[in-house]
N, C-alpha and C positions, 0 to 999 in steps of 0.2 A: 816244463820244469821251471824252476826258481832259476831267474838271473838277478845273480849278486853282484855287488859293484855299481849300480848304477842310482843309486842313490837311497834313501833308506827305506820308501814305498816299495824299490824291488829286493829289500835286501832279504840275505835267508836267515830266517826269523831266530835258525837254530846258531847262529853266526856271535861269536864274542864279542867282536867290534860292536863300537856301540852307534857308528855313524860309519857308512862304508867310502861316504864320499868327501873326501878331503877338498878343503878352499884353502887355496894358499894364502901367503903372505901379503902377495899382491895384487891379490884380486878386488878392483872396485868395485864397491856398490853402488849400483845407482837407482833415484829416486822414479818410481814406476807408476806413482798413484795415478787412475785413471786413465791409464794404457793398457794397451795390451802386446804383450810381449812376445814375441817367436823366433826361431832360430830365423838367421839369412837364409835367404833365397837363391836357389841356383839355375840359370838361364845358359841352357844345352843350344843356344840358336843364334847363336853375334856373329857380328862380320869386324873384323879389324881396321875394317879401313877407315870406320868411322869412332874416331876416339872420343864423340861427344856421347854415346853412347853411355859410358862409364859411368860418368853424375846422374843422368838422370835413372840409371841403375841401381844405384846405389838409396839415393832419393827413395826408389819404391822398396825396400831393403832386399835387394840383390847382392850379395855379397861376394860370389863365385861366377865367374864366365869363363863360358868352354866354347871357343867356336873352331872352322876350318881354315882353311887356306887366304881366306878373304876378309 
């Protein structure tokens, strides 16, 4: 099936709206040229106890950390 909503490559074609995806007021733009851009990264495997951890996660675009007890 068609999913609507997520931006106007998936919108349904048979759809009023003319842009299904809204940008708000405050959303920054930033300058890309010669990058390549992807959503953050998520790392299901840290341990807490080490908090240097975080930068250099971030560093590799890690965004999300999920770990256990440790």
């Amino acid at each position: 099936g068609i999913q609507s909503g997520l931006g106007s490559a998936f919108a349904d074609p048979k759809s009023k709206k003319k842009n299904p995806m809204t940008i708000g007021a405050a959303t920054e733009v930033i300058a890309t040229e010669g990058c390549i851009v992807t959503a953050g990264g998520l790392d299901t495997h840290i341990h807490f106890i080490c908090p240097q951890q975080i930068e250099h996660a971030l560093a590799s675009g890690i965004t999300t950390m999920i770990g256990g007890g440790t």
